[in-house]
C-alpha positions as CSV (number, residue, x, y, z in Angstrom):
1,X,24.0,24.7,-7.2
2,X,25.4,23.0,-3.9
3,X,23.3,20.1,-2.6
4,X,23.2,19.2,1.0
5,X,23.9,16.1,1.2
6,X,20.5,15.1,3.6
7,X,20.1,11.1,4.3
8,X,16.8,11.4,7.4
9,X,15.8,7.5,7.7
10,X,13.8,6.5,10.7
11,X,14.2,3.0,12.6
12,X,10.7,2.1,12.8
13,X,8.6,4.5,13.4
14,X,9.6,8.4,10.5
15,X,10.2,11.7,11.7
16,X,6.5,12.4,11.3
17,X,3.6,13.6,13.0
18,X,4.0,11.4,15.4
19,X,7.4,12.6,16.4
20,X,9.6,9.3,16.9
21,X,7.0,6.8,16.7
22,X,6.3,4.6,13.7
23,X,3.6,2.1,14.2
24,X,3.7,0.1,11.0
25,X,6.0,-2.7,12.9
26,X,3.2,-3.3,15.0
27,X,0.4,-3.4,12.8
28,X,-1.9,-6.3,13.9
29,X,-4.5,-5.9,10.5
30,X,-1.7,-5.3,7.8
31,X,-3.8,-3.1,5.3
32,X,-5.9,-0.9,7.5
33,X,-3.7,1.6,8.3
34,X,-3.8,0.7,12.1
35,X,-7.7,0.5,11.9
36,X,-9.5,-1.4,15.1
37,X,-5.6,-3.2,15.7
38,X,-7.2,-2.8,19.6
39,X,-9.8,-5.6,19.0
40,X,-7.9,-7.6,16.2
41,X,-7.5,-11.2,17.7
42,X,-6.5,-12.7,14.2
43,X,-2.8,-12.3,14.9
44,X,-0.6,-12.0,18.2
45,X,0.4,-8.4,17.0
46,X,-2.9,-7.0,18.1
47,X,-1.5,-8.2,21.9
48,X,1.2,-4.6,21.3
49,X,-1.8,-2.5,21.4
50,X,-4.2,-4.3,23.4
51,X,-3.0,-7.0,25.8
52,X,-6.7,-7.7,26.5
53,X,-7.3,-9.1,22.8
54,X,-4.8,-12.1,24.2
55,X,-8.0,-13.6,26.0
56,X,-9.8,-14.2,22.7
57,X,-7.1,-15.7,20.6
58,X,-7.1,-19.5,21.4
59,X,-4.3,-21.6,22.9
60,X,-1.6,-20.3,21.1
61,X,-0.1,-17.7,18.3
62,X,3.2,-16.7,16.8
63,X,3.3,-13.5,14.3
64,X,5.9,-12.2,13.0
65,X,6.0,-8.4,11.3
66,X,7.8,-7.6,8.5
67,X,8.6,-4.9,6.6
68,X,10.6,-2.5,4.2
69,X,10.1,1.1,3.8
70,X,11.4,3.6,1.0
71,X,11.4,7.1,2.2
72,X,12.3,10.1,-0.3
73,X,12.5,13.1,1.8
74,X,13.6,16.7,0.4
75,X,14.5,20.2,1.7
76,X,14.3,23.5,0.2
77,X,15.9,26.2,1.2
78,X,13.7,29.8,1.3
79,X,16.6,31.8,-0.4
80,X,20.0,30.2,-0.8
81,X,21.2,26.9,-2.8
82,X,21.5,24.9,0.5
83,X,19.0,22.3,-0.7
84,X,19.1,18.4,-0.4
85,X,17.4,15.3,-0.9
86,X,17.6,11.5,0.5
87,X,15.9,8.2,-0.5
88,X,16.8,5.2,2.1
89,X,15.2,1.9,2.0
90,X,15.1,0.3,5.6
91,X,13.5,-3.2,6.9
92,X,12.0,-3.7,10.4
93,X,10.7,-6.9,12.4
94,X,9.2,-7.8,15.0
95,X,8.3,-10.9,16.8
96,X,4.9,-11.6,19.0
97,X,3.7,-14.7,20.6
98,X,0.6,-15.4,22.8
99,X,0.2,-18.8,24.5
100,X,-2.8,-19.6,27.3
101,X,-1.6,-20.9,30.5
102,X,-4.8,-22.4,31.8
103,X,-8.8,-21.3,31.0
104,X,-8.4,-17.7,32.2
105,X,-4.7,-16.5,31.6
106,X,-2.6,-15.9,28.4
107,X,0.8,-14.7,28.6
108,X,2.3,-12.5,25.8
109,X,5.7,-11.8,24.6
110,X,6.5,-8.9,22.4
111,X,9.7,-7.9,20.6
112,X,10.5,-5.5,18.5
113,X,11.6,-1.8,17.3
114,X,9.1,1.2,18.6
115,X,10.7,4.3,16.7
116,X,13.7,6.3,16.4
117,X,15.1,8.3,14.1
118,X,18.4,9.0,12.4
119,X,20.0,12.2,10.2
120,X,23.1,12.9,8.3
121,X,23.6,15.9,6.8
122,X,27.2,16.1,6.3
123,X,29.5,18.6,7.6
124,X,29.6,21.6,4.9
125,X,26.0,22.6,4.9
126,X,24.7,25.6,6.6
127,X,23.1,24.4,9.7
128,X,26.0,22.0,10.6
129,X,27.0,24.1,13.4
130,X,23.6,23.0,14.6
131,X,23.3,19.4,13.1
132,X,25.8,16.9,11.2
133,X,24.4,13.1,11.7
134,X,22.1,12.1,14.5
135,X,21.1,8.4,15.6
136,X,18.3,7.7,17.9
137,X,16.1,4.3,18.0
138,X,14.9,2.1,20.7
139,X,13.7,-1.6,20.7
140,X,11.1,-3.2,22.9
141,X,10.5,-5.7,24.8
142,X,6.9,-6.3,26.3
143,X,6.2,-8.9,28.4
144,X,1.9,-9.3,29.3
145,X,-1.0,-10.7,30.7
146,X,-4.7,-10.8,29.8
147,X,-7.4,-12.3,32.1
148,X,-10.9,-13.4,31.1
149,X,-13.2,-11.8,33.9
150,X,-16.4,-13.1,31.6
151,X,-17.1,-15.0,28.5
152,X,-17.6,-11.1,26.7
153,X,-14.8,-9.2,29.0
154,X,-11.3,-9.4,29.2
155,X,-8.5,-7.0,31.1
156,X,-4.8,-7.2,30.1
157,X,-1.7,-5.9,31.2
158,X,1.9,-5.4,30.6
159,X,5.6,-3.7,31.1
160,X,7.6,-2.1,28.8
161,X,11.4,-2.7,28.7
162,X,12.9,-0.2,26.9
163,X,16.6,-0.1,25.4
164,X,17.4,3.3,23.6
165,X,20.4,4.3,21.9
166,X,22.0,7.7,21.0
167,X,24.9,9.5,19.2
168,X,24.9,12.9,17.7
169,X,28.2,15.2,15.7
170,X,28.1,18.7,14.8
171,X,31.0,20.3,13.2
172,X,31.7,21.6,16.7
173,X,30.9,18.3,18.7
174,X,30.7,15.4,18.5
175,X,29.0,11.9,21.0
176,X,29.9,8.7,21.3
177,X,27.5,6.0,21.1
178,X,25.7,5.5,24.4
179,X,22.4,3.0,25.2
180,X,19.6,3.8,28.4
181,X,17.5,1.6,29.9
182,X,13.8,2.8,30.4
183,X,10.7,1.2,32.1
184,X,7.0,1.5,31.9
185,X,3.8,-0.7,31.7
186,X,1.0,-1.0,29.2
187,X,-2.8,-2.1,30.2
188,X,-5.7,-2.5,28.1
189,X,-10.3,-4.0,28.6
190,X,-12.3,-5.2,25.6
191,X,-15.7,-6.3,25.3
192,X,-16.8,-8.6,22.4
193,X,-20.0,-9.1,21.1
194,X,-20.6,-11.7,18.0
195,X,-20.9,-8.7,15.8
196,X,-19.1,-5.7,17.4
197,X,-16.0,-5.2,19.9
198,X,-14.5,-2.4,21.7
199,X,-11.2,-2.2,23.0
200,X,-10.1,0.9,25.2
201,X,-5.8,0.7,26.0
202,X,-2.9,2.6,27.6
203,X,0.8,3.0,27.1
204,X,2.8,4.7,29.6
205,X,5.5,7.4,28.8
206,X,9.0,6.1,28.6
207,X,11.7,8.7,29.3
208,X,15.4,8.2,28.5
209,X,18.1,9.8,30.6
210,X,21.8,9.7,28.4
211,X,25.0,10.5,29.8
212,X,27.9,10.5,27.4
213,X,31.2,10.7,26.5
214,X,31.9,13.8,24.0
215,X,34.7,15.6,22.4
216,X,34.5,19.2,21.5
217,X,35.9,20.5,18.4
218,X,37.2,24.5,19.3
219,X,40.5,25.7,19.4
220,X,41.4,22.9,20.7
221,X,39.8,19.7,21.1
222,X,38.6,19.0,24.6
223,X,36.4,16.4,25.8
224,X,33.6,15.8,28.6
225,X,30.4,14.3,29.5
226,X,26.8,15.9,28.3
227,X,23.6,14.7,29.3
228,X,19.9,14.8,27.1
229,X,16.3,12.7,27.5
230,X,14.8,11.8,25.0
231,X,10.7,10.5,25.3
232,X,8.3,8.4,23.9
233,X,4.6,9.4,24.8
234,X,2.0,8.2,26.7
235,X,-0.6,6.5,24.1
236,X,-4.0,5.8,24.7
237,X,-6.0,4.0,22.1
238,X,-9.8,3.4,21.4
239,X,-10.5,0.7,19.1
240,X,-13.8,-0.9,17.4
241,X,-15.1,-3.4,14.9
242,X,-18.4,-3.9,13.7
243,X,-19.5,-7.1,11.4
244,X,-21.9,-5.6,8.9
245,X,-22.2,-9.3,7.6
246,X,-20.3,-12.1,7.6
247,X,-17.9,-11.1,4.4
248,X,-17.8,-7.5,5.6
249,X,-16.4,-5.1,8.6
250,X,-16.0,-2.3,9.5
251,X,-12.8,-1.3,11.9
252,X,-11.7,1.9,13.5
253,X,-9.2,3.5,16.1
254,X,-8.7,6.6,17.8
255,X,-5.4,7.5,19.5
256,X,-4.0,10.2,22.3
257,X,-0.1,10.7,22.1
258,X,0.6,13.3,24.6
259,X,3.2,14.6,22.9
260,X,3.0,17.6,25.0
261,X,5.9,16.2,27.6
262,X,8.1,16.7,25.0
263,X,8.5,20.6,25.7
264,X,12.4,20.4,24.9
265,X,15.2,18.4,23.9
266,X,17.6,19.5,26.6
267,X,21.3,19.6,26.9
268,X,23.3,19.0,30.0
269,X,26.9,20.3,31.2
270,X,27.2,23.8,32.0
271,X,31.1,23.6,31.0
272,X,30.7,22.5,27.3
273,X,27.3,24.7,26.6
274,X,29.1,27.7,27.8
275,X,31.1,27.1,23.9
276,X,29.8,29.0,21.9
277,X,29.7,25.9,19.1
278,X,27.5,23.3,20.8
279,X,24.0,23.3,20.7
280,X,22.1,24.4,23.7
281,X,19.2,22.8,24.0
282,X,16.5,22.1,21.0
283,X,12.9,24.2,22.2
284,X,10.0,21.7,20.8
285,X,6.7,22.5,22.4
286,X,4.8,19.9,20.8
287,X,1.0,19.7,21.1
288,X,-0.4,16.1,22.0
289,X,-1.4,14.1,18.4
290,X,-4.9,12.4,17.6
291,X,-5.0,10.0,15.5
292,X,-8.0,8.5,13.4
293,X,-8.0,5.3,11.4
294,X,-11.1,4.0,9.9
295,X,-10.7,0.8,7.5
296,X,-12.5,-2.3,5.8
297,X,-11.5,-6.3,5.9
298,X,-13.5,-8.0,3.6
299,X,-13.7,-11.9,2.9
300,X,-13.5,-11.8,-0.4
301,X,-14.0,-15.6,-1.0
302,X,-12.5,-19.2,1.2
303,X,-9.4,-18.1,0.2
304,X,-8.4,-14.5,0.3
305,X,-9.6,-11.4,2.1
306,X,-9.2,-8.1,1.1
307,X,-8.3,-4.8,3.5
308,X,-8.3,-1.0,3.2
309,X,-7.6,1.7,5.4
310,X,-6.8,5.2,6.0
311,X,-5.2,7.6,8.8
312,X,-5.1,11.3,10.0
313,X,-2.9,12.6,12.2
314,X,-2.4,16.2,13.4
315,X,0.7,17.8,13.9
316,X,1.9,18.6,17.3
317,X,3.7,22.0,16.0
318,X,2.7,24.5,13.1
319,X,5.2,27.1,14.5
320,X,8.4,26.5,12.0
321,X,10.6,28.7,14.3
322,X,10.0,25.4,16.5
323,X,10.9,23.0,14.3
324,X,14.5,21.5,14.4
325,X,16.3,19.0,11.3
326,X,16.2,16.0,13.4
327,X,12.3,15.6,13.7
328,X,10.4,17.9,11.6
329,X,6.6,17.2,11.8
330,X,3.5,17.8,10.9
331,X,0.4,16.5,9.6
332,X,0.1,13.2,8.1
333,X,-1.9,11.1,5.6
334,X,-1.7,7.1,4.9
335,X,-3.1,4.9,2.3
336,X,-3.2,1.2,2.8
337,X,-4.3,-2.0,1.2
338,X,-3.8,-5.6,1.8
339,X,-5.4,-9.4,1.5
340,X,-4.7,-12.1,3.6
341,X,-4.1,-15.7,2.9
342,X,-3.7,-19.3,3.9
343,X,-1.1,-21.9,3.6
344,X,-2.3,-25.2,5.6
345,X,-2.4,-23.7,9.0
346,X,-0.2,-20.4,8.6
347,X,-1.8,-16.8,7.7
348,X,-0.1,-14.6,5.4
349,X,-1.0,-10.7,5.6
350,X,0.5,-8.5,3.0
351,X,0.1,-4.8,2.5
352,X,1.5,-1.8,1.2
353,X,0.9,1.9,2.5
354,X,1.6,5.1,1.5
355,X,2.2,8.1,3.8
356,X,2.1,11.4,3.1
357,X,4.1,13.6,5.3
358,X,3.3,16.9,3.6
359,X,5.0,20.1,3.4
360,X,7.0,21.2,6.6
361,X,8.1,25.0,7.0
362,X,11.5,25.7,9.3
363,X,12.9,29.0,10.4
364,X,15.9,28.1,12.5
365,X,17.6,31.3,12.6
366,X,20.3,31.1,14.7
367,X,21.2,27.6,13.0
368,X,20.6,29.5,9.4
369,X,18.5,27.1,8.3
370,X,15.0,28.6,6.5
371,X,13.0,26.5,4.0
372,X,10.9,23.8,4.1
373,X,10.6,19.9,4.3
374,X,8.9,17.9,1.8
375,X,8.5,13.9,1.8
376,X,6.5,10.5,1.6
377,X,7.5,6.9,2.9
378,X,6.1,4.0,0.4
379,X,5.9,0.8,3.0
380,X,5.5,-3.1,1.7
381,X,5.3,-5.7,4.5
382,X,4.2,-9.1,5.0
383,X,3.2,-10.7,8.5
384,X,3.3,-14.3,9.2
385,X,0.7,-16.3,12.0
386,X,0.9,-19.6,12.8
């Protein structure tokens, strides 16, 4: 039997049912799967989803994310010997720092990598006509502010720089490397109690505009430029915590991505997509994604806490005539645990998760590609405050 050879790896954030996000580099409570990260003022992380949590963290905090995940991904053809399989291990970081500038103001900086993903197929399987490698990830930079309106309230907000790079080959065509610049802003309230907090946030869409050099590969090799967008969605995210005692809580989120802007992935310059060869245009017509995280954080004793969590997401397409080999989604599962220590004055988070990305059904037939997507990512990662 002939194996494809398939390597999908994402850069921070899978090909999942999120579409290129992957939040596990900006986990805030390492362990709950995401779980109330909108009201977490333990670490500066929580400052990526809410910059409002900034007014209840203190003069100063650094945090830095880390991370390593193992992905094992397979596809299975319906009825040929096309299949394939890949297992890629990837780290990720990120860098957050909140610092108060006088009683009312904190100022936030955020670094890090927001999603992306990346394929390589090779060039002798069926659908490379359609698909041989693809590279897409972005990093972020996010810049904020939170102000304390009362001793219980607090508003933040933020922008989002945005730096996004592409390159894409078929066996008929084949990209450079080219980088886009995109901009939006983030904003976020919370409310805190002694016992309970509730943090309501909002990410703007980001939208990438690439313009590229390219070479086509026909009876005779010709070159151009073709243009494409690629987005990331608008987010909004409800967050909670409630303090059952004083070793136990309770945490829980809900997120919007309106994945429903991303209709297409389109392709632009009439000259080249008049070859018969190059792709013309990937239809996606993605539903917008809930997400629901509940989880635990438990103070187990002085020393150590312990931390549980779990996530569902729904997928924003079931149709597998609409899926495509770069992104293939669907709905999704995680498991995560974690315990938190101290070392004199620094906090050490650790965690692993499981995700399970389920079973993904494509019918691509123009591309020839029918069969079916199978996979789960294993994450360990370990976050540093001080």
């Amino acid at each position: 039997m002939r194996k494809t050879a398939l390597a999908l790896l994402i850069f921070s954030n899978l090909a999942n049912a999120s579409g290129t996000l992957m939040q596990e580099a900006t986990y805030a409570n390492a362990g709950t799967a995401g779980a109330g990260d909108g009201v977490y003022t333990e670490t500066a992380t929580a400052a990526y989803t809410n910059p409002a949590t900034m007014s209840h963290m203190g003069e100063s905090k650094t945090t830095v994310n880390t991370m390593v995940l193992d992905l094992h991904m397979d596809y299975k053809p319906t009825d040929n010997d096309g299949s394939g399989s890949a297992h890629t291990v990837m780290p990720s970081i990120g860098i957050f720092h909140v610092t108060q500038l006088n009683e009312d103001v904190h100022l936030g900086l955020m670094f890090g990598s927001i999603g992306g993903t990346a394929v390589e197929y090779g060039n002798d399987w069926e659908g490379a006509i359609g698909l041989d490698e693809a590279l897409v990830t972005a990093v972020q930079f996010n810049p904020a502010l939170s102000f304390k309106v009362t001793e219980k309230v607090s508003v933040g907000i933020g922008a989002q720089l945005n730096y996004g790079i592409l390159e894409v080959k078929t066996s008929g065509f084949e990209t450079d490397m080219d980088g886009d610049f995109a901009w939006g802003f983030n904003a976020g309230a919370m409310y805190q109690e002694d016992d309970w907090a509730v943090g309501l946030s909002y990410r703007s869409k980001l939208e990438h505009e690439f313009d590229v050099d390219a070479t086509v590969y026909d009876t005779q090799i010709s070159s151009g430029r073709v243009g494409t967008d690629l987005i990331f969605p608008t987010i909004v995210d409800l967050s909670g915590s409630y303090n059952i005692n004083p070793q136990l809580a309770l945490l829980s989120s809900v997120q919007f991505h309106k994945w429903s802007d991303y209709s297409e992935t389109p392709i632009y310059n009439d000259a080249l997509n008049s070859r018969p060869l190059l792709p013309q245009g990937v239809t996606r017509d993605w539903d917008d994604v809930w997400k629901f995280a509940i989880g635990t954080d438990y103070q187990l004793n002085a020393d150590w806490a312990l931390k549980a969590g779990f996530s569902y997401e729904t997928s924003p397409q079931d149709d597998p005539t609409k899926q495509w080999v770069d992104l293939p989604v669907g709905e999704q599962y995680r498991y995560s645990v974690g315990a938190s220590t101290y070392w004199d004055d620094v906090r050490i988070d650790m965690f692993y998760e499981f995700a399970d990305l389920g079973s993904v059904d494509i019918e691509r037939s123009v591309a020839r590609i029918n069969g079916s997507f199978d996979g789960h990512i294993h994450f360990i990662g370990a976050n540093v405050t001080f």
